[in-house]
C-alpha positions as CSV (number, residue, x, y, z in Angstrom):
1,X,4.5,1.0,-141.8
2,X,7.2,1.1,-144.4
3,X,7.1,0.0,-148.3
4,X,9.0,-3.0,-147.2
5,X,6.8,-3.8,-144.1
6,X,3.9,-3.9,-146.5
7,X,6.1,-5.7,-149.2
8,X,7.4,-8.7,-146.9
9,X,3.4,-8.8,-144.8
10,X,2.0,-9.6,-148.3
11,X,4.8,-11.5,-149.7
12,X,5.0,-9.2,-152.9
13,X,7.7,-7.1,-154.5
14,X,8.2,-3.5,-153.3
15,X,7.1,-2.3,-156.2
16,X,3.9,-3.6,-156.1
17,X,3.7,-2.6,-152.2
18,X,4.6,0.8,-153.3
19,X,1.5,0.8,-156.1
20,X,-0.6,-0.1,-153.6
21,X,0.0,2.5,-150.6
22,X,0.1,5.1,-153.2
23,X,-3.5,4.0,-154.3
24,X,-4.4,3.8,-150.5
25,X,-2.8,7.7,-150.4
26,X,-5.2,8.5,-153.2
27,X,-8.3,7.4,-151.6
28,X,-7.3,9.1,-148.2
29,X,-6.8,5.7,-146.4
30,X,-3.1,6.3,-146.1
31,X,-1.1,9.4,-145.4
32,X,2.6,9.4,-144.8
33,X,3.9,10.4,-141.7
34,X,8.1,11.4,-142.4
35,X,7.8,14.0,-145.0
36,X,10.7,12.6,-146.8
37,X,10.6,10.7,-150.1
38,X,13.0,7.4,-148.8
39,X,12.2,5.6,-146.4
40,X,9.0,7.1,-145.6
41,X,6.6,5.6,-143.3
42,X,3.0,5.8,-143.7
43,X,-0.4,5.5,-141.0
44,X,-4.1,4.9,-141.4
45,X,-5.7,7.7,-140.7
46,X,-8.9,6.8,-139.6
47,X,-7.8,4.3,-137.0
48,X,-5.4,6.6,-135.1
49,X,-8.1,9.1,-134.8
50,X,-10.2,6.3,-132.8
51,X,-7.0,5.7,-130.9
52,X,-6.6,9.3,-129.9
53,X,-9.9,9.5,-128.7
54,X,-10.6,8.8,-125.1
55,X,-11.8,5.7,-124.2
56,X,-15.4,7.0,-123.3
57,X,-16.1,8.6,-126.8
58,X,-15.1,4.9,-128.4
């Protein structure tokens, strides 16, 4: 997800999206995936390491 996904999901200005995924990158919830400062994209963690897990360790 980008800023703006996040922005235009919660109906709130970018800036405030981008407050909140950087508090979501502080507490580990968040990490970005682009390595570039624009238009970065960003993941939850924890829930694509369930989905890399085969089904039978779910």
């Amino acid at each position: 997800m980008t800023t703006n996904d996040v922005a235009d999901l919660l109906d709130v200005t970018t800036q405030t999206a981008r407050n909140a995924i950087q508090e979501l990158e502080a507490q580990d919830v968040l990490t970005g995936t682009t390595g570039k400062d624009r238009y970065q994209e960003f993941k939850a963690v924890d829930i694509f390491e369930i989905l890399d897990q085969p089904l039978a360790e779910r």
